[in-house]
NUVEX-815520 format. One line per field, with one value per residue (C-alpha): residue in three letters; x, y negated, z. Coordinates in steps of 0.2 Angstrom, whole numbers, padded with zeros to 4 digits. Example, Ala and Ser with C-alpha at 12.3 -4.5 7.8 and 13.67 -1.06 7.14 Angstrom:
// residues 2
r: [ALA, SER]
X: [0062, 0068]
Y: [0022, 0005]
Z: [0039, 0036]
END
This chain:
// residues 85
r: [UNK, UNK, UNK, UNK, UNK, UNK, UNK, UNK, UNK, UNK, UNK, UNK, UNK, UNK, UNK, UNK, UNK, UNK, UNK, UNK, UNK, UNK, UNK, UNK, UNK, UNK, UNK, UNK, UNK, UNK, UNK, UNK, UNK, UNK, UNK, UNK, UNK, UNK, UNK, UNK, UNK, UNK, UNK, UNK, UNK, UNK, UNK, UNK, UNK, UNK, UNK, UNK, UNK, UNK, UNK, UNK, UNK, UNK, UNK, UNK, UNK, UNK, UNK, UNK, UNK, UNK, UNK, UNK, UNK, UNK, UNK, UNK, UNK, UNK, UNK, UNK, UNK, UNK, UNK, UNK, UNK, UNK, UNK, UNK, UNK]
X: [0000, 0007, 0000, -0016, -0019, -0017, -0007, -0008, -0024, -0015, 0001, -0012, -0021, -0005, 0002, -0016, -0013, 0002, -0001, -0017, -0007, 0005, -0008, -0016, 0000, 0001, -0013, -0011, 0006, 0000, -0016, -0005, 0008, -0007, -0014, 0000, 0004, -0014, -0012, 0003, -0002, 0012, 0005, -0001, -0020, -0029, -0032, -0050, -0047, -0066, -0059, -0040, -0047, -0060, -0045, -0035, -0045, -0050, -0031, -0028, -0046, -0038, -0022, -0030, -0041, -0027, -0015, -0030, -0030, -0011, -0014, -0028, -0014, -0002, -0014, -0019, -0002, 0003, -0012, -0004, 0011, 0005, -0005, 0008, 0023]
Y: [0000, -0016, -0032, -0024, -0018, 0000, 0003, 0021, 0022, 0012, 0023, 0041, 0032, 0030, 0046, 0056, 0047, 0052, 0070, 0064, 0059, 0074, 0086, 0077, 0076, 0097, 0099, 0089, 0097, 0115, 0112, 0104, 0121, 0132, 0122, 0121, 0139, 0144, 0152, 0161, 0179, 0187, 0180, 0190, 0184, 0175, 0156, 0149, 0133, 0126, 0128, 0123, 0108, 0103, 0106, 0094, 0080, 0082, 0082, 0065, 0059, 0065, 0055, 0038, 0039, 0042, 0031, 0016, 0025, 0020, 0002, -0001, 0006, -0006, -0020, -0015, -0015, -0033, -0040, -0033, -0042, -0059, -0059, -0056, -0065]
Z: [0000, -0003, 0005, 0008, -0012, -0015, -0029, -0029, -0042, -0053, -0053, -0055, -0069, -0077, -0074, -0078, -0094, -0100, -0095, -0107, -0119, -0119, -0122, -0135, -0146, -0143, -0147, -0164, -0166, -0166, -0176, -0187, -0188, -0191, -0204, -0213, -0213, -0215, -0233, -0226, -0228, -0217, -0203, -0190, -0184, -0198, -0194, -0193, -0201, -0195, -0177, -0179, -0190, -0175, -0162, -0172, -0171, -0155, -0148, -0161, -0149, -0133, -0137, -0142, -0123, -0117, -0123, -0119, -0100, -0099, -0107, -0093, -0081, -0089, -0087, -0069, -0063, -0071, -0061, -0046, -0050, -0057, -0037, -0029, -0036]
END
């Protein structure tokens, strides 16, 4: 706690989104690897591309939330600044 202001929420929002954010770009990284290889017939499970298509944007969706979680963060913790400078 700093002058009576928890700073802690601010810290965990931007942590949560990085973690967010981390995710998100695996999850576009690997729908990304099986689409591309998706007419590679010596692979060993057949990919769905409906469902690795659907995972890929939702990973892109999970990054963008994320990344305006850490801007909010950002934001949050140059207010706590500015008051207390």
């Amino acid at each position: 706690m700093t002058n009576g202001i928890d700073t802690g929420n601010s810290s965990s929002a931007f942590y949560a989104g990085v973690q967010g954010y981390n995710q998100g770009a695996e999850q576009v990284r690997q729908a990304t690897i099986d689409l591309s290889s998706a007419n590679n017939s010596s692979r060993e499970k057949p990919i769905n591309i409906n469902q690795t298509a659907v995972e890929l944007i939702s990973g892109n969706l999970l990054a963008e939330a994320s990344a305006k979680v850490i801007k909010t963060a950002d934001g949050m913790l140059g207010t706590i600044i500015d008051t207390f400078a």
